[in-house]
C-alpha positions in Angstrom: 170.3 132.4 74.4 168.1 130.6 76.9 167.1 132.3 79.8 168.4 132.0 83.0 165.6 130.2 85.7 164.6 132.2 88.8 165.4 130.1 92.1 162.2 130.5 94.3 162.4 132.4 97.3 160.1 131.7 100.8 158.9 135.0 99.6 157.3 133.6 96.7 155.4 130.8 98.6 153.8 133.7 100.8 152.9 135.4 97.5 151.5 131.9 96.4 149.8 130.8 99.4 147.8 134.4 98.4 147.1 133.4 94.9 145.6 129.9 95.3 144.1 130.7 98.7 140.3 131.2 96.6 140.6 128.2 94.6 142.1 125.6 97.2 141.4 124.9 100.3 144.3 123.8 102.6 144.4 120.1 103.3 144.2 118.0 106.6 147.3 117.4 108.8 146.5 114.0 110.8 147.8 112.0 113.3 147.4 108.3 112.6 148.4 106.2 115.9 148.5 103.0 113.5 152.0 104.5 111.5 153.3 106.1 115.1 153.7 101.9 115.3 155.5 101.5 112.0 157.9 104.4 112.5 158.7 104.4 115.9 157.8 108.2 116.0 155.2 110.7 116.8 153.8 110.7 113.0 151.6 112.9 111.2 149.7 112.8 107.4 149.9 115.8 105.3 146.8 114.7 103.2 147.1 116.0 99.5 145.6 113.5 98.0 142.3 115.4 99.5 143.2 118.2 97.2 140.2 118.2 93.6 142.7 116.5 91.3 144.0 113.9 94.0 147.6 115.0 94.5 149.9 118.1 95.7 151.0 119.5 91.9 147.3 121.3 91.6 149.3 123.9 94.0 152.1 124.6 91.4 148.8 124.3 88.2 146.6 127.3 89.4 149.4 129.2 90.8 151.4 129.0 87.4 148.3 129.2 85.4 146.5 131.9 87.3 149.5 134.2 86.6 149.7 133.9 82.4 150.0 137.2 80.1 146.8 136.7 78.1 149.2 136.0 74.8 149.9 133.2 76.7 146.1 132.2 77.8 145.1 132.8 73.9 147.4 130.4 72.7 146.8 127.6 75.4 149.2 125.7 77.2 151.3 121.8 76.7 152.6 120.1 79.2 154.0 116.2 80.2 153.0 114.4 82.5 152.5 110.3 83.9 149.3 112.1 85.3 149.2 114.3 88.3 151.2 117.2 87.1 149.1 116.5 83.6 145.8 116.6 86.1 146.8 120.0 87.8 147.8 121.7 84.8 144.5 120.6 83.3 142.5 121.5 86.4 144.0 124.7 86.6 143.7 125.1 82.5 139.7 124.4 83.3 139.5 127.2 86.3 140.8 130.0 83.8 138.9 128.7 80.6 142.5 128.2 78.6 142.7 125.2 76.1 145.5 122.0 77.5 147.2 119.5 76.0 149.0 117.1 77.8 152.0 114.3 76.7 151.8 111.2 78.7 153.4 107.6 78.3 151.4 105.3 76.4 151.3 103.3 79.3 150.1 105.9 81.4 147.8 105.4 84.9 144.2 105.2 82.6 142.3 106.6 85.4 145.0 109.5 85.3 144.5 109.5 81.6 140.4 110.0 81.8 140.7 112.3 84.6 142.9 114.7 82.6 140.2 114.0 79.8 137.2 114.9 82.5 139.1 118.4 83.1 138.7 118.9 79.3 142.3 118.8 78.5 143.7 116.8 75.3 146.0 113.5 75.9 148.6 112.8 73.8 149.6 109.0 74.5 152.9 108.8 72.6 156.4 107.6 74.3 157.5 105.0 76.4 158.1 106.9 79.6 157.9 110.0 81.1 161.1 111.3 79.2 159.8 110.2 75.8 156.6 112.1 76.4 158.6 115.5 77.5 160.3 115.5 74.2 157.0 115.0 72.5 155.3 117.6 74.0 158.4 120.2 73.6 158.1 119.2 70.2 154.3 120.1 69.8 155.4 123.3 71.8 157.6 124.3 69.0 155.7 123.1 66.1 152.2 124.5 67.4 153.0 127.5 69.5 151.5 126.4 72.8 152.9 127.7 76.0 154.9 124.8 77.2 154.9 123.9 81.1 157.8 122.2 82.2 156.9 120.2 84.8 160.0 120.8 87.5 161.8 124.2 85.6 159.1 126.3 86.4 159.7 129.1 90.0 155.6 129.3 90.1 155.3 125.5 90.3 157.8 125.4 93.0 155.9 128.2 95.0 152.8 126.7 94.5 153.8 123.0 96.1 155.8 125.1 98.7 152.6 126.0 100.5 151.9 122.7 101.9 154.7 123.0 104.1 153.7 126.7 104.8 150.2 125.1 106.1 151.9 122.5 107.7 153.8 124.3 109.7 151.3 126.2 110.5 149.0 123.6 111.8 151.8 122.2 114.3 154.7 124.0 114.7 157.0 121.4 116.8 156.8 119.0 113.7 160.7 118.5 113.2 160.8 116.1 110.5 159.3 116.6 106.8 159.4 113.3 104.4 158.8 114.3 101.3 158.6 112.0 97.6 160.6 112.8 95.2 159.8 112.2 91.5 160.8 115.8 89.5 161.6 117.4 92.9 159.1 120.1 93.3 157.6 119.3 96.3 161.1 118.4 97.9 162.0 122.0 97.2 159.4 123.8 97.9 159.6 122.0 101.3 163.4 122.8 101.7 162.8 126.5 101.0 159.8 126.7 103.7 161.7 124.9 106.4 164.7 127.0 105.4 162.9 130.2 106.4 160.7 128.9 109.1 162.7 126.3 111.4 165.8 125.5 110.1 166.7 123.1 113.1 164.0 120.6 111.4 164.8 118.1 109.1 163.4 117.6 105.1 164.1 114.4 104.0 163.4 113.4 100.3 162.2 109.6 98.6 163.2 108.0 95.8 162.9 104.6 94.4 166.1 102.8 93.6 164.5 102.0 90.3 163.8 106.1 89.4 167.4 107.4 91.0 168.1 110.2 89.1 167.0 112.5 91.8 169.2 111.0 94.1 172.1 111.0 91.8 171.7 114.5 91.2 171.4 115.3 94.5 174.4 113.3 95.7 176.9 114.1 92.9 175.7 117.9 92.6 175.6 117.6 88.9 172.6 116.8 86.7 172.2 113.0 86.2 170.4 110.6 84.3 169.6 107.3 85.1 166.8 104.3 84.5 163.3 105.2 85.2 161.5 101.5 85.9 159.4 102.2 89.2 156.0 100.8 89.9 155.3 104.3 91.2 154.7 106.8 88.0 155.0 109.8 90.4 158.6 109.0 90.9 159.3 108.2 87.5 161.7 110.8 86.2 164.7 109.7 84.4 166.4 112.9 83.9 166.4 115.4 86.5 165.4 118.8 86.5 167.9 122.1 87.1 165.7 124.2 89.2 164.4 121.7 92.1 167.9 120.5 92.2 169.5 123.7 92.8 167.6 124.3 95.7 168.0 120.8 96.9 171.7 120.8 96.5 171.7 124.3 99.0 169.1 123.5 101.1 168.0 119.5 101.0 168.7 117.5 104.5 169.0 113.9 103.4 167.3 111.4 100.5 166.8 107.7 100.7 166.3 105.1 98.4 163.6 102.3 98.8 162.8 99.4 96.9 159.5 99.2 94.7 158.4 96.3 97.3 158.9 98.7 100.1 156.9 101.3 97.9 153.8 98.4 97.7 154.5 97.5 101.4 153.9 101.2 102.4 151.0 101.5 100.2 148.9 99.0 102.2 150.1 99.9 105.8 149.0 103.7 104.6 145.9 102.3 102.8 145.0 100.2 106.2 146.2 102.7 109.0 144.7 106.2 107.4 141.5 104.8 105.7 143.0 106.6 102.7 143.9 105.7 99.3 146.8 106.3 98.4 149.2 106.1 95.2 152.7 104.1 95.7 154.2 107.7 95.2 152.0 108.8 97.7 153.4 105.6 100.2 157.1 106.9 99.5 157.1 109.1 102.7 156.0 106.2 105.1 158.6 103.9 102.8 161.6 105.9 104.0 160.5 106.4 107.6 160.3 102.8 108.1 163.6 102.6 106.5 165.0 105.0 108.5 163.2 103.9 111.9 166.1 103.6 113.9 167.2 107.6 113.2 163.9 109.0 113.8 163.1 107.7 117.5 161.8 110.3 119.4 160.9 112.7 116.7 158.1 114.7 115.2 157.1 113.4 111.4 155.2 115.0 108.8 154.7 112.5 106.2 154.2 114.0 103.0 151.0 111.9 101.3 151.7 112.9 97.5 148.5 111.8 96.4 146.0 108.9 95.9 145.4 108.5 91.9 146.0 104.6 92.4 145.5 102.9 89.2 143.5 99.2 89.6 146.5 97.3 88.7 148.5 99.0 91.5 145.8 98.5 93.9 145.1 95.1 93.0 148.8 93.9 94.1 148.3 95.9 97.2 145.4 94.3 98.2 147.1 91.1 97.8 149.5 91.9 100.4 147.0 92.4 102.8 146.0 89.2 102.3 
């Protein structure tokens, strides 16, 4: 009989915050005047795509990772990933000396890909998407007795990306207004929980892309749901959601929007251009759904949530073209 998964508590963001605090340090909170434009709204950059492997999930990695029984350690750990859950999980596998293996599409971001391979983790390239890759590497699981990592139904990966909230919040308390992407729906959660406890008069809004909307679904029907999983942006790309984020999202989530995968490439220049930043499409979502919701945010206090800034050269070559 499966085991019943522990729903995080703001407790265990405190107790996380404590964990990576000698391994990470916490990343900038800026104001950029050029998106105050684009939003209508005071606007600040939560910038974890300054974090080592690029992107928010190292939180969740070295939190998780730090805290394995050494059975676990011995026998090394397997994860998926389209490349920045794969990265943390590999950093983090690095920072403990513990042997990684991680499952990614065979058409996964190849900077991604070498990156994981610089952290000294093994890539499996096998699957057509993320979901493909997730059965391969619970397969190898089985088969080879690694300690598999799910990459959303995991408490101590929750925890982990709760704390950029915690130092957001921090940093400027009035901040009313938290857009966070959504791809598995850690980071949406972990946000959800810290706001919860800390100012639960502010707002957490989540970001999908219409062509990834099984988050959304999920959230909306409050039921598990699958759906297509076609985005340009491999850090939304989840086509099945996962229990855990969700059930904290379905308690404690304020509102989720949709945008389109032009919007996605549209935000990605205007955040490339007004933070001097690169920045992944996923990483754009945030800016995506305040423009979209422009109109309801007048007057407000935004924390954009920049996911991270792994952009592959393909990605970055049709944003470039947009900025003419």
């Amino acid at each position: 009989m499966a085991t019943a998964l522990k729903t995080p508590t703001f407790e265990d963001v405190l107790k996380a915050k404590r964990q990576i605090s000698p391994y990470l340090r916490p990343t900038p909170l800026l104001r950029h005047l050029a998106l105050d434009r684009l939003t209508g709204a005071e606007t600040w950059v939560k910038h974890e795509n300054h974090n080592p492997t690029g992107a928010f999930k190292v939180r969740g990695g070295v939190n998780l990772v730090s805290r394995l029984e050494a059975e676990e350690r011995r026998r090394g750990v397997i994860s998926a990933s389209t490349g920045n859950h794969g990265q943390s999980v590999a950093y983090a596998a690095r920072l403990f000396d513990i042997s990684a293996v991680i499952c990614a599409p065979a058409v996964a971001n190849p900077l991604k890909v070498q990156a994981m391979r610089d952290l000294g983790a093994e890539v499996v390239l096998q699957g057509a998407n993320f979901d493909e890759a997730k059965e391969n590497a619970e397969r190898l699981a089985g088969e080879q007795g690694y300690r598999y990592i799910n990459s959303g139904d995991e408490p101590l990966l929750i925890a982990g990306v709760g704390t950029y909230t915690l130092e957001l919040f921090e940093a400027e308390p009035e901040i009313d207004t938290v857009i966070v992407p959504l791809g598995g729906g850690s980071g949406a959660a972990g946000a959800s929980l810290v706001k919860h406890a800390l100012k639960p008069q502010a707002r957490v809004i989540a970001v999908s892309s219409e062509k990834a909307p099984a988050g959304y679904l999920s959230w909306k029907e409050r039921r598990l749901q699958h759906a297509k999983n076609e985005t340009v942006a491999e850090g939304l790309a989840s086509g099945g959601p996962f229990e855990l984020p969700q059930r904290v999202l379905w308690d404690l989530l304020d509102d989720f929007v949709l945008v389109s995968d032009e919007e996605l490439l549209e935000a990605t220049a205007a955040m490339i251009t007004g933070t001097r930043n690169l920045v992944e499409p996923a990483g754009a979502a945030a800016l995506a759904g305040a423009i979209k919701l422009r109109d309801r945010l007048q007057g407000r206090k935004l924390a954009l949530i920049c996911s991270g800034g792994n952009i592959s050269p393909a990605h970055l070559k049709q944003v470039v073209d947009r900025l003419g």
